[in-house]
N, C-alpha and C positions, 0 to 999 in steps of 0.2 A: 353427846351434849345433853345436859339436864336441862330440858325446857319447862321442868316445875321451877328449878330456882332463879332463872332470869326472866326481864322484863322485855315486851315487846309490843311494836304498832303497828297496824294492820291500815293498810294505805290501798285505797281505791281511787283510783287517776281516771278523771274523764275529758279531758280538754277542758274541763271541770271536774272538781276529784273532790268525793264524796266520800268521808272517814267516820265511820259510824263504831260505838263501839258493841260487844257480843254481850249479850247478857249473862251472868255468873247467876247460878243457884245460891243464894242464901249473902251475897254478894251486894255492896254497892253498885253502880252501875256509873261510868263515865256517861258525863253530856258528849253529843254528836261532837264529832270535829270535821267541819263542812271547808273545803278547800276550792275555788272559782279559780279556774285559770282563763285569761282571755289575749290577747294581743295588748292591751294596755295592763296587765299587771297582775296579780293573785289579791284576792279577798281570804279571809281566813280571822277565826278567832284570834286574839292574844295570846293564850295559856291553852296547854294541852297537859292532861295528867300523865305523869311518865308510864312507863310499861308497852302492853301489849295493844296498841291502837290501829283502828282505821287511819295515815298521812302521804308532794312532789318529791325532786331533787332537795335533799335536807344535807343544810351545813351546820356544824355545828361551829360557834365561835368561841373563842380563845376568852378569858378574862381580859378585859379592858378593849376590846375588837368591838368595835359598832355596825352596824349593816352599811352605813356608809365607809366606814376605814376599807371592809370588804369590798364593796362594789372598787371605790379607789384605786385598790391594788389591781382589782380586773382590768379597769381602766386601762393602767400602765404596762397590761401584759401578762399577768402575773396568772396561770391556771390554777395553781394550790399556793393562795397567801400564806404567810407563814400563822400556823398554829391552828387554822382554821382544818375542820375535819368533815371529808365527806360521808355522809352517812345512807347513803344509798339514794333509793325512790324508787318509781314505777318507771323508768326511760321514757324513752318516744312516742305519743299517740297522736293519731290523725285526729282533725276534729269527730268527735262524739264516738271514738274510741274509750274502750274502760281497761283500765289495768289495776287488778288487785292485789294488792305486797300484805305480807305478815313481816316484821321487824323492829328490833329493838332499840326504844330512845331510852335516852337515859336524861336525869336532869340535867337543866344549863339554857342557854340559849341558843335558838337556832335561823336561820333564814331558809326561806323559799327560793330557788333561784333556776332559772330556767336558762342550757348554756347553748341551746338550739341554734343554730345561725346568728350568731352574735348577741342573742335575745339578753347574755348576762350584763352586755355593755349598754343595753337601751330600754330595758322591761324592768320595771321597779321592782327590787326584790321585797318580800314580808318576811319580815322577824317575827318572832313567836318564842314564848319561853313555854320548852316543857319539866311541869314540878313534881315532886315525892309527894304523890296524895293518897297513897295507899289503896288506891283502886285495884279491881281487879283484872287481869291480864285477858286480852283476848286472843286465847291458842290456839296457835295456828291448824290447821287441818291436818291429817295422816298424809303425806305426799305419796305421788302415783308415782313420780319417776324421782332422779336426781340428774344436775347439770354441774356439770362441771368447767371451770375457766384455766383454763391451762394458759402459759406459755407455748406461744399463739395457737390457741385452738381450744375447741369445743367439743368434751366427751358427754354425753347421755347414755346412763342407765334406765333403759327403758325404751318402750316405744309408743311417738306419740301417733295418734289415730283421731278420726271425730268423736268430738266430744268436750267434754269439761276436763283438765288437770290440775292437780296442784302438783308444781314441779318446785323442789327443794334446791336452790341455787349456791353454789360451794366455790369457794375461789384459791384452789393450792397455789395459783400463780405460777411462782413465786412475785411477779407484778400484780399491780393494782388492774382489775379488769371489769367491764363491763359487757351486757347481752339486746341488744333489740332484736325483737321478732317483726318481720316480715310478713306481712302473704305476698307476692307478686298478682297484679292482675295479668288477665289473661292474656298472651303475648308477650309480656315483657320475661326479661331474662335477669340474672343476678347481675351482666356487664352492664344491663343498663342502671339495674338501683346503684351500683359500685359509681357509675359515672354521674348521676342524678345528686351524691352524697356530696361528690370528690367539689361539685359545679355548682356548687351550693344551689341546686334546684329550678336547674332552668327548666320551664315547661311544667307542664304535669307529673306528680307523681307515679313511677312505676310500680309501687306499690304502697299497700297502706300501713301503716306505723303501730305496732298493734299493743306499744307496752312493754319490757323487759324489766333490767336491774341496774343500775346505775353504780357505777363505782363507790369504794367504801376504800377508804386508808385502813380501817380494820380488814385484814383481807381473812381472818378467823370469823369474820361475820356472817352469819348465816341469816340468806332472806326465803321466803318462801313466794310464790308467784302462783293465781289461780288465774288460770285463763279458756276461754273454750277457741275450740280450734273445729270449722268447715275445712273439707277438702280441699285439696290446694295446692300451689308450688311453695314454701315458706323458706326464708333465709334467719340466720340468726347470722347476726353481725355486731363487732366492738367497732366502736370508735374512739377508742381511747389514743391520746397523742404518745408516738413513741419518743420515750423520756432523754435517750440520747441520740436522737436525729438531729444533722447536722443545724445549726441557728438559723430560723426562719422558713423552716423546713415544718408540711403541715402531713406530715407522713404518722399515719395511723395506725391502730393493730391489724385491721383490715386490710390496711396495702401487705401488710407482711404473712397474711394469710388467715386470719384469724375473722373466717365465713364458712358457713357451713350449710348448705342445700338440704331441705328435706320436703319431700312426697308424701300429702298426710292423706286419706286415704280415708274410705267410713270405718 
């Protein structure tokens, strides 16, 4: 992939997510793109300049699709309304978790929309249009490892240990896939986060939500993810719904195997 000739945004998720842009040598410079996330809803500018930016869950809408025709469709059920395209984000965080993304928006309109525990049918999503302002792109890092999303499963090139990564996230599929990372607290085990997910959360969390990649309909999309990793028990898990399980059926990638244990270590 040529990452001189496309556009990209660079998205930090904090239960509040904070999108700042890099500064270019000789270069205009995009204004911040500051993003709140709370229990009552996302705060956020208007207008984001297209390219390489600091941005949650990003949809992108269809010509004549409004954020409420959107929400609507959820309403009645619908996980991908028609025409509407998922554009990644940072996944899952616990509160005052940070998750950091490099990816690319492109012009158009888009909404914020958070699909956590039903959050898309009761949390007010934010529109936002991103525009061709000919700003400069903020490029992403050299990656340390690469991920990959398979049909169901999880391959990693590399090994991750304590520290800081930038892990380059790839989706051959051939389905639509996405990644949460994990740490387990101490004690708990992967059956209990598996049950804690399935139970939509009785009790305390068994572990804390540290951020990943959210599905994209482009599945040629490459996102890049910086995250630092303490020692630990960590899980990387999809939640994506499987697309032909039987009607009313809430069977995931996850139940079909698509978790993966890992031992991080200093």
């Amino acid at each position: 992939m040529n990452i001189d000739a496309i556009g990209w945004a660079t998205l930090l998720a904090v239960s509040v997510l904070s999108l700042s842009c890099q500064k270019q040598a000789l270069e205009k410079e995009a204004p911040p793109f500051r993003i709140v996330a709370t229990d009552a809803g996302f705060e956020a500018p208007d207008r984001l300049a297209a390219g390489l930016r600091h941005i949650t869950m990003l949809v992108k809408l269809p010509k004549g699709m409004s954020a409420d025709d959107y929400v609507a469709a959820v309403k009645k059920g619908s996980l991908f309304p028609e025409g509407a395209l998922d554009y990644s984000g940072p996944g899952l965080t616990s509160p005052g978790a940070t998750a950091e993304m490099w990816l690319k928006v492109d012009p158009g309109h888009y909404i914020i929309i958070c699909w956590n525990d039903g959050h898309a049918k009761t949390t007010p999503v934010r529109p936002f249009t991103v525009e061709e302002l000919g700003l400069a792109d903020d490029r992403p890092p050299k990656e340390d490892l690469v991920l990959k999303l398979f049909d169901y499963r999880f391959e990693l090139d590399g090994n991750l240990h304590g520290g800081t990564h930038v892990i380059r996230i790839e989706t051959p599929g051939p389905n639509m896939h996405e990644v949460d990372f994990y740490r387990l607290h101490d004690g708990q085990t992967l059956a209990e986060l598996k049950s804690w997910r399935k139970e939509k959360h009785p009790g305390p969390a068994p572990a804390e939500a540290l951020g990943g990649a959210l599905d994209s309909h482009d599945i040629n999309r490459v996102v890049w993810l910086r995250k630092t990793f303490t020692p630990g028990h960590y899980v990387l898990h999809c939640e994506m719904p499987v697309t032909n399980a039987p009607v009313g059926s809430d069977l995931t990638h996850a139940d079909v195997g698509m978790v993966r244990e890992i031992e991080i270590k200093e």
